[in-house]
N, C-alpha and C positions, 0 to 999 in steps of 0.2 A: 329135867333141867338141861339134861346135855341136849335133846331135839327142838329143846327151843333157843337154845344158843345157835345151834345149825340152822337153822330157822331164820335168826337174828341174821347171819353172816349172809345167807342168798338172799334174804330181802336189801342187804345192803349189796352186794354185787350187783343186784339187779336196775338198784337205783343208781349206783357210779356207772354200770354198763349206758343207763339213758342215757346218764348225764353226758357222759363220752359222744356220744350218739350225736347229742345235739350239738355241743361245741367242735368236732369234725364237720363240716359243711361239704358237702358234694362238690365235686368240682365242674363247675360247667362255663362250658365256653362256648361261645358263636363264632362261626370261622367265618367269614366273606373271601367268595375267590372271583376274583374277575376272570372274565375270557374274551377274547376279541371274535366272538361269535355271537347268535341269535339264539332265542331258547331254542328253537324247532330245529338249529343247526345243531346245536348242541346235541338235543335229543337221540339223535344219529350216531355223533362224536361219543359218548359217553357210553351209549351202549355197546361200539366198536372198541371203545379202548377198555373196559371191564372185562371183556370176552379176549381180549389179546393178549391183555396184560395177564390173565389167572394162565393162558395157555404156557405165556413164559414162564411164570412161577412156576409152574408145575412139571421142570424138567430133570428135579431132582426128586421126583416122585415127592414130594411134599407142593404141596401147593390145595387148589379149589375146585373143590368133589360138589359136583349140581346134584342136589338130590329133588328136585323140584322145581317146577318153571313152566307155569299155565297161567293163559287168562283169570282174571276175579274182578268180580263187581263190585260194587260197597254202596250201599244205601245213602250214605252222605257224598263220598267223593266219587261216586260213579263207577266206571270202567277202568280197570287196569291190570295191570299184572301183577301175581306172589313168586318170590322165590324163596327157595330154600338153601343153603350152602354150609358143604362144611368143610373149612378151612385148617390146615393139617401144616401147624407152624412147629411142631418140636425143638429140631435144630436151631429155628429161626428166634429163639428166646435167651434172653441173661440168662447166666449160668446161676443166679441168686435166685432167678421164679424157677428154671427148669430145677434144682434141688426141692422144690415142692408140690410137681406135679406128677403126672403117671407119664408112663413111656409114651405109650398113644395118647398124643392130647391134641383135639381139635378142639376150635372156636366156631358155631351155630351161628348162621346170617339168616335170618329173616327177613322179608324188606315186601314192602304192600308200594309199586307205583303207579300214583294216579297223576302221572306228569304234567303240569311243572312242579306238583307237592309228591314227598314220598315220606313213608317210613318206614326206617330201619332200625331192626333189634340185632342186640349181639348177647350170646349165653357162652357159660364156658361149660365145655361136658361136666364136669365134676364140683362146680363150686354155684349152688341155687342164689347167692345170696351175694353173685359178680354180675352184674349187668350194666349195660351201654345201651340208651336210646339215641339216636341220630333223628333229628326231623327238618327235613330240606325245603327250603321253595327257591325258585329259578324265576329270575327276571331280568328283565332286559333295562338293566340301571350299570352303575357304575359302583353296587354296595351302599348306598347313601341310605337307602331308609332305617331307620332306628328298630321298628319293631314289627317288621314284613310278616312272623312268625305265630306274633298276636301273644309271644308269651303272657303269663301271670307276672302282678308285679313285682313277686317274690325270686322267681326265675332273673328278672330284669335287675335285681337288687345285687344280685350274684354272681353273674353271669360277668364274665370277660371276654370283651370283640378283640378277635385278633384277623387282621387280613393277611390275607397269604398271598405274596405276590408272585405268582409263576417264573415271572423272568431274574428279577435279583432274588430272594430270597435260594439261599444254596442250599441243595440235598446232600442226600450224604454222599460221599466219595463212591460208595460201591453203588450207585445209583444215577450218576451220572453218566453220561451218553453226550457227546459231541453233535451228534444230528438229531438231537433233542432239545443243544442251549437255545435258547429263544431270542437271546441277544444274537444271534446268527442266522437262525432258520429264517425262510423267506419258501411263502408256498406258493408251489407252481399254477396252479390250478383254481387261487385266490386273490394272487399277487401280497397277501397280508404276509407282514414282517419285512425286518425283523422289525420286532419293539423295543423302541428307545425309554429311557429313563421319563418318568411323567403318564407312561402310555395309557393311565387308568383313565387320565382326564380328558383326554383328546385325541383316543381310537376311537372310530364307528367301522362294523358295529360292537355293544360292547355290553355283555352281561354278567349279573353276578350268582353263584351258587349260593344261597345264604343256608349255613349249616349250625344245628343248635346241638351240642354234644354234653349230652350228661351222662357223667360215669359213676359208678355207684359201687361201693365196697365197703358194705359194714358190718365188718367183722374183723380179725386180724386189728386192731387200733394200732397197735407200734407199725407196722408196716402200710396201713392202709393211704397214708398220705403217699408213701413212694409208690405205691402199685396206679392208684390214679394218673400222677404225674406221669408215670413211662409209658400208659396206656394214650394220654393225649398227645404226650408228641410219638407215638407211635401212629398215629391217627392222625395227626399233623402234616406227615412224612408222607403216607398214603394217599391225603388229599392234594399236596402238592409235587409227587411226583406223578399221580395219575391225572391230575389237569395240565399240568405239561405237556404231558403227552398225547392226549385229546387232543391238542393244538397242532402240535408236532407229527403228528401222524395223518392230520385234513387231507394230506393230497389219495392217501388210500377210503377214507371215507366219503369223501365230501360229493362223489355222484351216486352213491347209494341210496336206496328211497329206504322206508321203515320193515318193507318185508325184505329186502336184499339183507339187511342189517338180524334182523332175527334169522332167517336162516343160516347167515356167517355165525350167527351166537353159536348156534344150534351143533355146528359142526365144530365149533371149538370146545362147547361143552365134553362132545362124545370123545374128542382125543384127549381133553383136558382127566376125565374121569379115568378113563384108562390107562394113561401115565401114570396117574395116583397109586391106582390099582394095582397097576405089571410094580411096583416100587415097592408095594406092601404096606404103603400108610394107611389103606381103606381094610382093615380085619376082612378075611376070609370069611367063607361061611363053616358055623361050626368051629370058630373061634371067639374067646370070652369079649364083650365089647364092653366098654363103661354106661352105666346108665346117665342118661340126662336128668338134672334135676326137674322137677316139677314148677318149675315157674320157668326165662331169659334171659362179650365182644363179639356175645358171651352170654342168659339163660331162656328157655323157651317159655311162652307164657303158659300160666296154671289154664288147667283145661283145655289144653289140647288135644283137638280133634282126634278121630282115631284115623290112620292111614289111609290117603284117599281124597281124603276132607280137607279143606283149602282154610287153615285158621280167619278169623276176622280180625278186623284190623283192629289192633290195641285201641280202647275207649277211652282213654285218658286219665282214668279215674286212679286215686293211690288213696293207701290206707296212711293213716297217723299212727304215733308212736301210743295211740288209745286206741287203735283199732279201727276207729272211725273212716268211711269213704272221704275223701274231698277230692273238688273238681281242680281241673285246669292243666296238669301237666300230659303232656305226651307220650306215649312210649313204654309206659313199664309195664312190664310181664310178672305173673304168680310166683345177659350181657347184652349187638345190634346185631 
């Protein structure tokens, strides 16, 4: 009597735990960011300001540890590059998440580019079951196409377009820079700016990032609705202080070709790592590390390769609350 009363109680948790499940909706958004650049310009812009931008983070020994960054091929999208990264925010979090993480807590970047499409995963060390897929394509529009992404029309059902405008939209205060505002800069070596109010409609040239962000936390249900939301405008923040500054930064990139641009990576990687390091956010050797969960801001995908081995790129496939495969979404792992 009493094991099937016990019995009785987890089949009903189990059925409120779906039900939960289902009436929580993922939160996803599509971000459009213009730029008053070219994709191929861009291409340049973006990979100098990611390699600049992690070098400043990383002066208080917390910042973005390269633990990988090689060529990779792909059967469908060709030729491109993997990276690996892991990003060592402790500090940098609410004191309401930092009360529920460990001391050493990094966030896993994965990211497959096959330029002007990429994608990127996020895993958090400790939590299998937090993940973030990012899936980008880059054109030379003004944000106007509806579904450049090709999502499902479930995704499309869901999903909220929000544009991010470089020049009025404000960062935060500790993020702001004077020779960064864009309603001021004016580049020497393009003569572009500054950008007036309107400028999406009537800069040449003028492209947009279009970014599909789905963040994924289910578990925790009383909190799981705030951990999403602080994760996307944390991601928000990211996307447009670091297109800002693509822009704003043109007169140091703008005559570099694509090897000058990789070899500056390359070198900011090496001090970028070492900072981390001499600071003590990267464990010693012969000090206890957290294990990654077995699937991918935040987890890595199930069945990854063993050391060496350059993962393939996420197949799109996701399982159902029946266990079942179904096609069509991007990005998830066994966080971006």
């Amino acid at each position: 009597m009493y094991a099937k009363s016990t019995q009785d109680h987890i089949n009903v948790y189990i059925q409120l735990s779906d039900a939960i499940r289902i009436l929580i909706k993922m939160i996803i958004k599509e971000y459009r960011i213009c730029m008053p650049l070219t994709v191929d310009e861009y291409k340049v812009g973006q990979l100098f300001m990611i390699a600049k931008h992690s070098m400043e983070q990383s002066q208080k020994g917390e910042g973005v540890e390269v633990v990988e960054n090689k060529p990779h091929e792909d059967p469908v999208h060709g030729k491109g590059q993997f990276t690996e990264k892991r990003i060592h925010l402790s500090s940098k979090l609410p004191s309401w998440i930092r009360s529920m993480v460990p001391k050493i807590f990094y966030v896993t970047e994965k990211a497959w580019n096959y330029y002007p499409f990429t994608i990127t995963e996020y895993s958090c060390s400790f939590l299998s079951r937090f993940s973030v897929s990012i899936t980008t394509k880059y054109e030379n529009d003004n944000g106007c196409q509806d579904n450049i992404l090709n999502s499902p029309e479930d995704v499309l059902k869901n999903r909220t377009v929000d544009f991010i405008d470089i020049v009025f939209d404000e960062c935060s205060a500790g993020h702001y820079k004077e020779s960064e505002d864009l309603k001021e800069f004016k580049s020497t070596k393009t003569g572009r700016g500054p950008l007036q109010e309107g400028w999406r409609d009537d800069t040449k040239p003028i492209m947009c990032s279009y970014k599909l962000v789905e963040v994924k936390f289910d578990m925790m249900y009383l909190v799981q609705g705030r951990i999403e939301n602080f994760i996307q405008s944390a991601i928000r923040e990211v996307l447009l202080v670091g297109h800002r500054q693509a822009f704003a930064w043109i007169d140091d990139w703008y005559d570099m070709s694509i090897e000058d641009v990789r070899e500056y990576e390359s070198k900011c990687q090496e001090e970028t790592n070492e900072k981390v390091r001499r600071k003590g956010s990267i464990p010693q050797e012969g000090e206890p590390q957290e294990q990654e969960p077995g699937g991918s801001l935040f987890a890595t995908p199930s069945g990854t390769p063993p050391s060496g081995t350059t993962p393939t790129t996420p197949s799109g496939d996701e399982t159902d609350l029946d266990g079942k495969k179904k096609k069509g979404k991007k990005g998830w792992f066994s966080w971006s």
